[in-house]
Backbone bond lengths (Angstrom), bond angles and torsions (degrees), N, CA, C in turn:
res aa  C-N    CA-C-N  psi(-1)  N-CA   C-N-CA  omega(-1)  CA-C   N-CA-C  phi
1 X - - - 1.458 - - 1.525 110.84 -
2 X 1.422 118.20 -27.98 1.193 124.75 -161.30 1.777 100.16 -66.68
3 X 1.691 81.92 -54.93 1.642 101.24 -168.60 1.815 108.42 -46.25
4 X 1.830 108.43 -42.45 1.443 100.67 -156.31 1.786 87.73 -65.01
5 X 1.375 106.51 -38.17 2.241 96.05 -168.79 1.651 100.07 -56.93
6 X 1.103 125.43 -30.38 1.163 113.14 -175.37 1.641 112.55 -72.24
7 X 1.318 110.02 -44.68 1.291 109.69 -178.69 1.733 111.84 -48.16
8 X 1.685 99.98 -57.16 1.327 97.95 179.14 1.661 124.43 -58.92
9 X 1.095 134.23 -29.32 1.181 125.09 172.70 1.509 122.77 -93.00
10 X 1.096 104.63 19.54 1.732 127.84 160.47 1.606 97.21 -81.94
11 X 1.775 98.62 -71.56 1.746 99.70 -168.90 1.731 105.46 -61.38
12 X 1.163 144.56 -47.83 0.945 132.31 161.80 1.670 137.50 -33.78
13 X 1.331 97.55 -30.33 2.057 108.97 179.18 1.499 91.95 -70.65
14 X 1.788 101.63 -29.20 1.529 85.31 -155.09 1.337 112.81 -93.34
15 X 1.506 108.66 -9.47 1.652 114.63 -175.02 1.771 99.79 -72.31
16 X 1.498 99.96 -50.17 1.481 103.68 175.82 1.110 127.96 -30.36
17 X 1.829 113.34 -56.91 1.608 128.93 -169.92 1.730 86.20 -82.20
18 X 1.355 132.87 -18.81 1.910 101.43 163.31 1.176 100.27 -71.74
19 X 1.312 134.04 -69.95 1.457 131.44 -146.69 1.251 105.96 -77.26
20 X 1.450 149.27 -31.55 1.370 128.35 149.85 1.681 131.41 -60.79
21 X 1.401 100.40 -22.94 1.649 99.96 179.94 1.909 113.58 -79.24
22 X 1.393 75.98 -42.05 1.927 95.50 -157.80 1.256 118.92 -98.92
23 X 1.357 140.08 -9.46 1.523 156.22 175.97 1.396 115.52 -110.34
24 X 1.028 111.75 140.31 1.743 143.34 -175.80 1.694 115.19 -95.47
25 X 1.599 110.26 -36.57 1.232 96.06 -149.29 1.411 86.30 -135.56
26 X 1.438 126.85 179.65 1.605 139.16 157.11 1.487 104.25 -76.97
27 X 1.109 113.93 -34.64 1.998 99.98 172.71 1.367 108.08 -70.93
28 X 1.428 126.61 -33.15 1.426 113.02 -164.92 1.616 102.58 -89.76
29 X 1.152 128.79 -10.35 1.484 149.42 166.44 1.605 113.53 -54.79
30 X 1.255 98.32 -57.58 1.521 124.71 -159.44 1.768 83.62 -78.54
31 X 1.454 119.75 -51.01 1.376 119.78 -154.95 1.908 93.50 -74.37
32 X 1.299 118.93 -18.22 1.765 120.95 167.77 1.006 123.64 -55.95
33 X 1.297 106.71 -58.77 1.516 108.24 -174.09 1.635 106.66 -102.26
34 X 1.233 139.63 15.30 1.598 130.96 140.08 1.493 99.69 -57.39
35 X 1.751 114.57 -72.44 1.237 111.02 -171.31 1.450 119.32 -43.85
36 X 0.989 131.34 -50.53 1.780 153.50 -169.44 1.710 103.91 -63.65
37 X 1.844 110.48 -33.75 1.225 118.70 144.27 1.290 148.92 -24.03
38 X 1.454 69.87 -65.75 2.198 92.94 174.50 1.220 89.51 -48.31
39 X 1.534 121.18 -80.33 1.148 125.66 -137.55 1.289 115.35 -41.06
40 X 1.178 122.52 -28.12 1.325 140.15 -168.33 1.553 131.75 -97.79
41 X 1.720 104.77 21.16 1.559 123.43 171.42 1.912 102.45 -16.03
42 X 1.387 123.03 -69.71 1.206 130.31 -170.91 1.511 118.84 -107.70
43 X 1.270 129.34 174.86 1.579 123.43 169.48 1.652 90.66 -100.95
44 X 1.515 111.43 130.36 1.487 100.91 163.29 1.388 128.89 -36.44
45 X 1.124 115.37 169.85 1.514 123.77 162.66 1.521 112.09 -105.44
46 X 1.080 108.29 -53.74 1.891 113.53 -175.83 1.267 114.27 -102.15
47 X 1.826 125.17 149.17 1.211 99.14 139.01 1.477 141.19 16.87
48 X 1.126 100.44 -110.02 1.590 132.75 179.62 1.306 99.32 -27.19
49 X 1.835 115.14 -65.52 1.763 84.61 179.26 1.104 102.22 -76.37
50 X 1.346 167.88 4.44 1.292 148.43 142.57 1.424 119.00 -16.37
51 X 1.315 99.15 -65.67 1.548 115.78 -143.32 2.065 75.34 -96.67
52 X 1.258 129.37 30.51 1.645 110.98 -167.23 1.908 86.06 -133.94
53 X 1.549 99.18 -25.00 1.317 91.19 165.25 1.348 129.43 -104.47
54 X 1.352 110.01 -17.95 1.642 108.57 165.25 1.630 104.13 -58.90
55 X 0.837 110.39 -42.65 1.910 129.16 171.89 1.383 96.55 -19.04
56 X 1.190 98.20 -95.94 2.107 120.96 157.85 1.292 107.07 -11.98
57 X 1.506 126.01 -63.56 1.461 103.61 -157.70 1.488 114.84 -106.15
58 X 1.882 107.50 1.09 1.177 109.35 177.28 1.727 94.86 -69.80
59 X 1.519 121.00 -50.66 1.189 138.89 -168.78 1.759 91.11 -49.37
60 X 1.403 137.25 -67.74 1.206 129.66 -158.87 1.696 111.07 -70.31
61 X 1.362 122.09 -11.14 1.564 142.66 179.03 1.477 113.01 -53.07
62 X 1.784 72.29 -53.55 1.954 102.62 177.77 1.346 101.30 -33.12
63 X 1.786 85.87 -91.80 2.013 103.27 -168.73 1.265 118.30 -49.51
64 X 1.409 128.52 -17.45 1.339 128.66 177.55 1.562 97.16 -89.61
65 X 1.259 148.12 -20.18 1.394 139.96 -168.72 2.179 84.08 -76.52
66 X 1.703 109.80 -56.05 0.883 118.42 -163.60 1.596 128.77 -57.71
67 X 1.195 95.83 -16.51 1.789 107.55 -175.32 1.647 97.97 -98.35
68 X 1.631 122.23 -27.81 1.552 112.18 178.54 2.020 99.52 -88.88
69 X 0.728 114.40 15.18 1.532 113.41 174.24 1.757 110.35 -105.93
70 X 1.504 98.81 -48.67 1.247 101.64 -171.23 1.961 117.02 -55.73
71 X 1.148 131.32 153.26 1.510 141.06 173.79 1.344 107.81 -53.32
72 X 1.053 109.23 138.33 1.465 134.66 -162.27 1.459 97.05 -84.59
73 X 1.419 134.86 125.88 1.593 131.49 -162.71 2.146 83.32 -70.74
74 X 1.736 91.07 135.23 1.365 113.93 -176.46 1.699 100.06 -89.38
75 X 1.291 120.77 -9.12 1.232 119.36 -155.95 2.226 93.82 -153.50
76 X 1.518 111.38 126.37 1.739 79.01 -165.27 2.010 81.55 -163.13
77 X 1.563 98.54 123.44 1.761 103.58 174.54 1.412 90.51 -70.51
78 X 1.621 139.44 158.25 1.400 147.07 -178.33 1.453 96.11 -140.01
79 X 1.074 144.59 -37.03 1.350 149.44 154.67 1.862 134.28 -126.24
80 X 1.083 141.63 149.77 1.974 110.38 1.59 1.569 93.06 -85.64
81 X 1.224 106.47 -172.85 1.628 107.72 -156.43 1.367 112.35 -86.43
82 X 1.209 112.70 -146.63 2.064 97.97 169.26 1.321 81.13 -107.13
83 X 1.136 96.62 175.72 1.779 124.39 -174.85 1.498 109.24 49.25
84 X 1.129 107.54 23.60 2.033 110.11 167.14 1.528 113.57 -68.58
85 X 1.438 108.91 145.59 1.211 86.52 160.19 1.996 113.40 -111.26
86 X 1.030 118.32 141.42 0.991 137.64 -131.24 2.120 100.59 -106.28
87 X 1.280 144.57 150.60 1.430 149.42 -174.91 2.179 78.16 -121.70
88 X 1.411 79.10 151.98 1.537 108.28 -174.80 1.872 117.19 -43.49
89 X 1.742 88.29 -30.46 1.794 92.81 -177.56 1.652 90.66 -124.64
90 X 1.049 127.71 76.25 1.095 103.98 166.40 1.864 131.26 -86.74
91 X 1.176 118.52 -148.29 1.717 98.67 -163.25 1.762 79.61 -139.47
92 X 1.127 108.13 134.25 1.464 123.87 176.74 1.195 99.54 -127.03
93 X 1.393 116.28 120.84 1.719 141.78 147.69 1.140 123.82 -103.69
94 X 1.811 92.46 166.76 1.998 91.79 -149.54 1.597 86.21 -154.75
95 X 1.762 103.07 -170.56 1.500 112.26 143.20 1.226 103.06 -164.94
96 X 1.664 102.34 167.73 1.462 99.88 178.66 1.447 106.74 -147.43
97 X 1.282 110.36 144.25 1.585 124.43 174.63 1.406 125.33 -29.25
98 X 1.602 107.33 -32.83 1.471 94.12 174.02 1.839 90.15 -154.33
99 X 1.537 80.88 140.25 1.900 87.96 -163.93 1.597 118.70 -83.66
100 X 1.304 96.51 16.46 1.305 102.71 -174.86 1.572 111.03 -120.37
101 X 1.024 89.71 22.35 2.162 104.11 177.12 1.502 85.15 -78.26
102 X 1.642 98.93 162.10 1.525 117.42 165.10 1.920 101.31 -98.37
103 X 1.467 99.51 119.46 1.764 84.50 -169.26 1.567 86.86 -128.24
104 X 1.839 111.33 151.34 0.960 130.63 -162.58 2.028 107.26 -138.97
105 X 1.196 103.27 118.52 1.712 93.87 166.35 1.489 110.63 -106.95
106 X 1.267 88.37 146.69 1.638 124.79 -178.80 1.291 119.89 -105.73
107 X 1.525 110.08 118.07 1.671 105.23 165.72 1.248 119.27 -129.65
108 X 1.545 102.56 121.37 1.556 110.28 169.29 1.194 133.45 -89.59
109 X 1.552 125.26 102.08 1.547 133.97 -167.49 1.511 90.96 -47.91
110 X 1.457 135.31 133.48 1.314 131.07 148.13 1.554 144.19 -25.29
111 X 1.559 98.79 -40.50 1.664 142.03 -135.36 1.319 90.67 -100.99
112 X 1.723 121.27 -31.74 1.548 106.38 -167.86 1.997 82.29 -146.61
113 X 1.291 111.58 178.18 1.872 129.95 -164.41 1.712 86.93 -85.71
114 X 1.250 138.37 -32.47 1.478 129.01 -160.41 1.531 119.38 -62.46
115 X 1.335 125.14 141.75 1.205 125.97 -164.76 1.502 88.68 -128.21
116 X 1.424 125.00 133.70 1.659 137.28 -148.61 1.387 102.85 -118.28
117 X 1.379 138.90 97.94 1.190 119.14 162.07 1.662 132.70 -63.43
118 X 1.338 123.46 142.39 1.273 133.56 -167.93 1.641 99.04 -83.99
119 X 1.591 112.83 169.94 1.147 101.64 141.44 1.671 133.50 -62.34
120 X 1.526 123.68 164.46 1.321 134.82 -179.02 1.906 99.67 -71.24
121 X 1.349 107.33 128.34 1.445 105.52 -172.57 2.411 90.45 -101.79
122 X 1.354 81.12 162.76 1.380 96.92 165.73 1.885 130.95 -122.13
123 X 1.615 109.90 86.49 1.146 93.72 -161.06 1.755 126.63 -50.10
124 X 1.589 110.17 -175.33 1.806 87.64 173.01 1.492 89.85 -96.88
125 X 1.677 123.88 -148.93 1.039 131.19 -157.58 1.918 103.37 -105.78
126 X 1.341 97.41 -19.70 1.770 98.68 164.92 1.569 121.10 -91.75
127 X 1.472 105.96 20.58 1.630 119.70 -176.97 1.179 115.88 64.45
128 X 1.121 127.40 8.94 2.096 114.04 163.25 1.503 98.65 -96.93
129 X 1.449 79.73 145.59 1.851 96.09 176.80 1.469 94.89 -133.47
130 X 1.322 122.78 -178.14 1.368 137.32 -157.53 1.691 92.97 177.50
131 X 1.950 101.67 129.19 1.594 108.36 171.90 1.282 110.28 -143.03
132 X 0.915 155.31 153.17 1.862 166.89 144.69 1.439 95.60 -45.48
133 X 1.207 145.87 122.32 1.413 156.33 87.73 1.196 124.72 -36.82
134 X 1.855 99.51 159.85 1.260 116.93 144.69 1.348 119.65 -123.15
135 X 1.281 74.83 145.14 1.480 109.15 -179.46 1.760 106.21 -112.18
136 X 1.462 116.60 96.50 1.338 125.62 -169.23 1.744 99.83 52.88
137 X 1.409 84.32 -159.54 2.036 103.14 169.97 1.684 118.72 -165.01
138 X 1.163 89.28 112.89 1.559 94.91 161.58 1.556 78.84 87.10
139 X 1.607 107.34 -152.54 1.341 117.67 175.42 1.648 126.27 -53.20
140 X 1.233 106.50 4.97 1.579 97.94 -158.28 1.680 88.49 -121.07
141 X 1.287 96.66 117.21 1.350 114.24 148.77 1.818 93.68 133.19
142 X 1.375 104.11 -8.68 1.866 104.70 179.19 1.634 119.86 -35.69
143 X 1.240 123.90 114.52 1.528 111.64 -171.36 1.251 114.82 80.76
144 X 1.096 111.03 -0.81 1.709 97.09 172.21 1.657 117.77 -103.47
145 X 1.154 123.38 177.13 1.525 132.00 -158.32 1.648 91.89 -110.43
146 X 1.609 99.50 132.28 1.499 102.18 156.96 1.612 115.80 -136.79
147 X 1.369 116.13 -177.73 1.628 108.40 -168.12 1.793 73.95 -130.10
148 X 1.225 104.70 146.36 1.634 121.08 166.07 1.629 117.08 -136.49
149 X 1.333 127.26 124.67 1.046 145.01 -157.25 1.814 110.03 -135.56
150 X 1.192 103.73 127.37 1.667 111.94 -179.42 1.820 91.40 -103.01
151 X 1.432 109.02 153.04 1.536 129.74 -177.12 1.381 109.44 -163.68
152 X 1.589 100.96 131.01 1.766 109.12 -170.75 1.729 101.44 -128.77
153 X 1.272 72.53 148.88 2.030 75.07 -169.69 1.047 108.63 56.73
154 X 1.726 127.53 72.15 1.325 122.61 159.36 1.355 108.98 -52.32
155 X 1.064 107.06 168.22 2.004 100.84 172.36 1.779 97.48 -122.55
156 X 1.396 127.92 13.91 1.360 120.35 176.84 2.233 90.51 -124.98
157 X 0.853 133.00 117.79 1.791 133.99 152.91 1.387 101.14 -14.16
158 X 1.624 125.95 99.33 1.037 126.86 151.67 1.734 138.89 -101.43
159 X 1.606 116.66 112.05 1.649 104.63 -168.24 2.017 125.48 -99.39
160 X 0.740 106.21 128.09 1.270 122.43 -168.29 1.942 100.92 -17.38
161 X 1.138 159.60 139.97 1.171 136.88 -141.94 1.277 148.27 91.01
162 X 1.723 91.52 -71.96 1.466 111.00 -173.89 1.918 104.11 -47.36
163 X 1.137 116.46 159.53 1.698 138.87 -167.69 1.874 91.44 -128.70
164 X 1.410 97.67 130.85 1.474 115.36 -166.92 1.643 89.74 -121.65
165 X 1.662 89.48 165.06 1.542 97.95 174.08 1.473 124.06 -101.45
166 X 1.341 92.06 -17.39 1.622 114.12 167.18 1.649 107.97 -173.15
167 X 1.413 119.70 179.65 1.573 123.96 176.16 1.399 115.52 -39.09
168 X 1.494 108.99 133.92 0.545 105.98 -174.86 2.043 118.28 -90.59
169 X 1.538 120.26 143.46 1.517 98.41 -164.29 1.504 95.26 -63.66
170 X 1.291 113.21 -166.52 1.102 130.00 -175.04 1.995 122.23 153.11
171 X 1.751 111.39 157.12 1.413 102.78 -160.42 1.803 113.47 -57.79
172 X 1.080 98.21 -26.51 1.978 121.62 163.18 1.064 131.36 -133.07
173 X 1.243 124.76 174.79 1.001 133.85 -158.22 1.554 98.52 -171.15
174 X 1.475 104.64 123.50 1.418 114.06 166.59 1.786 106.59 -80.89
175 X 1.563 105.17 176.23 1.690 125.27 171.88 2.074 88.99 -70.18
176 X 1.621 94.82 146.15 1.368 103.53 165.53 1.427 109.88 -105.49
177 X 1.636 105.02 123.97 1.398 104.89 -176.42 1.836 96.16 -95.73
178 X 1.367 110.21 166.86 1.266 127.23 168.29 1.646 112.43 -104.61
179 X 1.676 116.30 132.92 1.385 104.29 166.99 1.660 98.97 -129.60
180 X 1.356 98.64 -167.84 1.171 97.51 -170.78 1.704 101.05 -134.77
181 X 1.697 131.66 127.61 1.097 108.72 -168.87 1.975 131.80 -84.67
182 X 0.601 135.74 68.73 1.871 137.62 176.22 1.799 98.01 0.12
């Protein structure tokens, strides 16, 4: 009996020092200790799982200390998601750190090495932008897989058109989502 009060006011010091150190909000609070929940299907019995589940949540403390430390993507697609499937023009939204980048999306048909330049988008002044793509044309590209990628401050002159051999570098670089075309 001793052991389970002890256990619990171990996991408790420690839920505390997340949700007072590391959280902002009552959702991201609330979303701690659901998760921190799980972990906790049963109250140990021994030791051993004691010290096998503090294990667990010291270990999950980690990656969660590590993802609120890490840089906030400066450059970031927000829609449609990865694994969408996608209509011939669809509308890709984003944002970016500073609205006065020159930002460009890229789509690479799967099916063949070519990397497609988009038109030049114009963010607004709170950094989301939104542009019309393509996604193939006409019949060609139905069912097939593409990767789409936003890039600001190319560092090579890129024109709406032009066919790349791969990404292009540039001062960012968003995540490449995959869609799929309808």
């Amino acid at each position: 009996m001793l052991r389970k009060i002890a256990f619990l006011l171990v996991l408790f010091m420690g839920i505390v020092r997340v949700v007072n150190g590391q959280t902002s909000t009552k959702t991201d609070t609330r979303a701690v200790l659901i998760e921190l929940g799980s972990m906790l299907k049963e109250i140990p019995e021994s030791t051993a799982q004691c010290q096998a589940v503090l294990k667990q949540i010291k270990a999950w403390q980690e990656k969660k200390l590590k993802e609120l430390e890490a840089p906030k993507a400066t450059l970031r697609i927000t829609a449609p998601s990865d694994e969408a499937q996608v209509p011939e023009r669809p509308l890709v939204e984003g944002t970016v750190a500073d609205p006065k980048a020159e930002v460009w999306v890229i789509v690479h048909p799967m099916a063949v090495s070519d990397y497609w330049v988009q038109q030049r988008l114009t963010p607004k002044a709170d950094g989301t932008w939104k542009v019309k793509i393509y996604v193939g044309k006409g019949p060609i590209g139905v069912g097939e897989q593409f990767e789409i990628m936003a890039v600001a401050n190319p560092k090579v002159q890129l024109n709406e058109g032009d066919v790349l051999s791969g990404w292009p570098e540039a001062q960012w670089e968003s995540q490449v989502i995959e869609v799929t075309r309808k």
